[in-house]
C-alpha positions as CSV (number, residue, x, y, z in Angstrom):
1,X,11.7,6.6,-22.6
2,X,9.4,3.9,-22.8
3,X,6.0,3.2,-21.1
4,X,7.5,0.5,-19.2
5,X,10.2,2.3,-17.5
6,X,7.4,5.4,-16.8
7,X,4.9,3.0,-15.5
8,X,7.9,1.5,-13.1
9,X,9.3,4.8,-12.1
10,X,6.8,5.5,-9.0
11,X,6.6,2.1,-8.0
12,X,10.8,2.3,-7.6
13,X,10.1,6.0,-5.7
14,X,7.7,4.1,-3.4
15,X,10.2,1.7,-2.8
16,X,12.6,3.9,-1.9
17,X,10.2,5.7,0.3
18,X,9.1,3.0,1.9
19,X,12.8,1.9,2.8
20,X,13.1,5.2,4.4
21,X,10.1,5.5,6.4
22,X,11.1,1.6,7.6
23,X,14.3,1.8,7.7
24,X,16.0,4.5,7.7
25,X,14.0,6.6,10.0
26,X,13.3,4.5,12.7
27,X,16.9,3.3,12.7
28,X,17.8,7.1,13.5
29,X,15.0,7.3,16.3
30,X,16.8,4.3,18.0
31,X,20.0,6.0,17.2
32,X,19.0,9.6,19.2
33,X,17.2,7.5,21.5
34,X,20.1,4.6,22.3
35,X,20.9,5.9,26.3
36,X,17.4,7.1,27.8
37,X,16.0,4.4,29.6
38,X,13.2,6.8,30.2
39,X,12.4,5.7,26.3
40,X,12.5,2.0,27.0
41,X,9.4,0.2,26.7
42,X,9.4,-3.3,28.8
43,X,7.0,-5.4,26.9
44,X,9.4,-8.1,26.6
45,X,8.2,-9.1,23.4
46,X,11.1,-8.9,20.9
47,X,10.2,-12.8,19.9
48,X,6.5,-11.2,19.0
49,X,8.4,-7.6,17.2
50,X,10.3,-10.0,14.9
51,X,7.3,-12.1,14.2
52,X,5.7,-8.7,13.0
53,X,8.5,-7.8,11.2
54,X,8.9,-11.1,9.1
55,X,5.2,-10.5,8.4
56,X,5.1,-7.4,7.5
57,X,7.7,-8.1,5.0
58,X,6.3,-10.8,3.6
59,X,3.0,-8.6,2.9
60,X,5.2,-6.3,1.7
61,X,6.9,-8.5,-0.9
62,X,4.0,-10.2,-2.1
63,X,2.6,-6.7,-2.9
64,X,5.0,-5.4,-4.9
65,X,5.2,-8.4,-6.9
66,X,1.3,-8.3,-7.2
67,X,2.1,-4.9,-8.2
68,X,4.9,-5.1,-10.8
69,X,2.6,-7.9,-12.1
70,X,-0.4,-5.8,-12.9
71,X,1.8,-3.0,-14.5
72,X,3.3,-5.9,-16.9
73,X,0.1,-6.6,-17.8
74,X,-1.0,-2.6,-18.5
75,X,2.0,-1.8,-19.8
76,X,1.8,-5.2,-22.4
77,X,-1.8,-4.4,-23.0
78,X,-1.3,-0.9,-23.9
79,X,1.5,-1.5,-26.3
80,X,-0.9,-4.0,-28.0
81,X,-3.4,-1.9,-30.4
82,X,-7.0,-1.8,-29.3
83,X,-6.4,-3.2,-25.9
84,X,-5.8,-2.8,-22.4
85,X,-5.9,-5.0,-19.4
86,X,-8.3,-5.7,-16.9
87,X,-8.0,-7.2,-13.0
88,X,-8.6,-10.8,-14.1
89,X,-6.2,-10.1,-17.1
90,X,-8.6,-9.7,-20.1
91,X,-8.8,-6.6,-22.6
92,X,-10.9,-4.0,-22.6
93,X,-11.4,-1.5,-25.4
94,X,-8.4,1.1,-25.1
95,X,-10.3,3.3,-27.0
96,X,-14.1,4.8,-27.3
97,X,-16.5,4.4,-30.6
98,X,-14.4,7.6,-32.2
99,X,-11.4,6.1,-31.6
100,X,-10.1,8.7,-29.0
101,X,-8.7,7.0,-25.4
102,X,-11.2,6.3,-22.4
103,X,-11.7,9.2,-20.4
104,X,-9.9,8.9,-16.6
105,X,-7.7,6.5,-16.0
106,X,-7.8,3.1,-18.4
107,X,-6.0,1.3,-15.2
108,X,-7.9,-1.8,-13.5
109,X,-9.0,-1.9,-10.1
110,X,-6.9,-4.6,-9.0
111,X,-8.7,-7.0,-6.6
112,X,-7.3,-10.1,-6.5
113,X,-4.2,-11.6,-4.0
114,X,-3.6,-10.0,-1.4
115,X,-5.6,-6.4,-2.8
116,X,-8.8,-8.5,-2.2
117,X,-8.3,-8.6,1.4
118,X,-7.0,-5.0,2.0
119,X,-6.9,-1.8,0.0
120,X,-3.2,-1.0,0.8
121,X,-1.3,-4.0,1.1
122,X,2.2,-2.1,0.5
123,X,1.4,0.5,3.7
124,X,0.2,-2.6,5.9
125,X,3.3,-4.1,5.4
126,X,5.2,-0.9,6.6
127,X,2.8,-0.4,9.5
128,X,3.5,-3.9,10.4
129,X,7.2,-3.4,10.0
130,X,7.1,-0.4,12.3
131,X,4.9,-2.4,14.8
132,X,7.4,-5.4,14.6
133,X,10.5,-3.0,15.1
134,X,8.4,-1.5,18.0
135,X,8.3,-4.4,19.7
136,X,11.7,-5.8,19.1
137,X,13.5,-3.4,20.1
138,X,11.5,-2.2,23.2
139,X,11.2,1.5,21.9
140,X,8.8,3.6,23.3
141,X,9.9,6.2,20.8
142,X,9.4,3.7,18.1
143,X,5.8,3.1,19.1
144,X,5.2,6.9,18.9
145,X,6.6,7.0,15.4
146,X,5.1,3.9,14.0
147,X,1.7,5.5,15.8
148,X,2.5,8.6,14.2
149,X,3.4,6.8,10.5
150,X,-0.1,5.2,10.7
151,X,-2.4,7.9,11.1
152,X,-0.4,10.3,8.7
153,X,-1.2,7.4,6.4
154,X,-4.8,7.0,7.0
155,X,-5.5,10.3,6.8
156,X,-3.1,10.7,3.6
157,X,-5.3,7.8,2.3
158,X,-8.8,9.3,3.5
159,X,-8.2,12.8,2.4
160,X,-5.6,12.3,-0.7
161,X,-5.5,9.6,-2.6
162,X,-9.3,7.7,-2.4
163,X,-11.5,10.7,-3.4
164,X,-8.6,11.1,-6.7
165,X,-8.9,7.4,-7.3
166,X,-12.7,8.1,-7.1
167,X,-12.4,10.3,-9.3
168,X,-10.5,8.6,-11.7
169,X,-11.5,4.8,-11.9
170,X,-15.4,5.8,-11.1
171,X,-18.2,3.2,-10.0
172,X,-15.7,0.6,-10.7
173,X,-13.2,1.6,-7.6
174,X,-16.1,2.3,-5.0
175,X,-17.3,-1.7,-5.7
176,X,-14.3,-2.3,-4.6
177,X,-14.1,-0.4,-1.6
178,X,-17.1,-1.4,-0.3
179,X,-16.2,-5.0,-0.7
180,X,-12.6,-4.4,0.5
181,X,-11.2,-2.8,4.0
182,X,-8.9,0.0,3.9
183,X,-6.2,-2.0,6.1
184,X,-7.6,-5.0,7.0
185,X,-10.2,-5.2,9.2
186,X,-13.9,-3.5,8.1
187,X,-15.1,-1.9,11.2
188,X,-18.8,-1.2,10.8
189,X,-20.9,1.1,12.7
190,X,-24.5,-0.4,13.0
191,X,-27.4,1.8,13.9
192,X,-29.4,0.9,17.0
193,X,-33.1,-0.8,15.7
């Protein structure tokens, strides 16, 4: 198998998880939820949902392609000897002075397009979507779930994946996420003088 197709294979599974958390789930809550008016939520913003919606996809998009971009240019670098690639698409040493690999993770923190703005583009866009869908299709039950999606990804974020990419990319990735909000606002808690 080559490192292409292994460095491609989970950004294809977050695809497809990201189609069914969008998609396919909260086209089943509408589904069980199709005859209670009970679960009706009159906003009367479906003009606003699909605003959201078209956003969020657009985010989405752009992402991915920011992302398939930066594994073309890992994946190219590490098949080139002595290399591998950095966020603004240089080389950095692939290996150390005794010519064994870096230790963690030789990946780049990638900061530029729309990861310079917010830390998860790809899980805004869903969070959008959901939002969007929300709205245009009056669901109170949709506004649970798409509640629901968000904190389970905030706290998936917070407690999973930023202390193992702490780990891993070191002084390098906490730059970043001090310059860089987790969605995309940076709330900031100032202490009274």
């Amino acid at each position: 198998m080559s490192g292409a197709r292994i460095v491609l294979a989970p950004l294809v599974a977050a695809l497809v998880r990201h189609a069914i958390f969008a998609v396919a789930l909260p086209w089943l809550v509408l589904y069980r939820t199709a005859g209670m008016e009970e679960m009706r939520l009159d906003a009367g913003f479906p003009a606003a949902g699909s605003v959201l919606i078209v956003l969020g996809a657009a985010l989405y998009i752009r992402a991915f392609a920011e992302r398939l971009r930066m594994t073309a240019l890992v994946t190219a670098a590490d098949d080139a000897p002595g290399t591998s690639a950095t966020a603004a698409g240089g080389s950095l040493p692939a290996t150390t002075v005794n010519g064994s690999p870096p230790a963690g993770d030789a990946r780049p923190v990638w900061s530029t397009g729309v990861h310079g703005w917010s830390r998860n583009p790809l899980q805004l866009g869903i969070v959008l979507i959901l939002f969007g869908e929300c709205l245009a299709f009056e669901s109170i039950a949709l506004l649970v779930y798409a509640a629901l999606c968000w904190t389970g990804l905030t706290m998936y974020l917070f407690l999973v994946e930023e202390p193992a990419l702490r780990r891993t990319l070191g002084d390098e990735y906490l730059r970043y996420c001090r310059q860089v909000p987790r969605w995309l606002l940076r709330f900031r808690y100032r202490k009274p003088s």
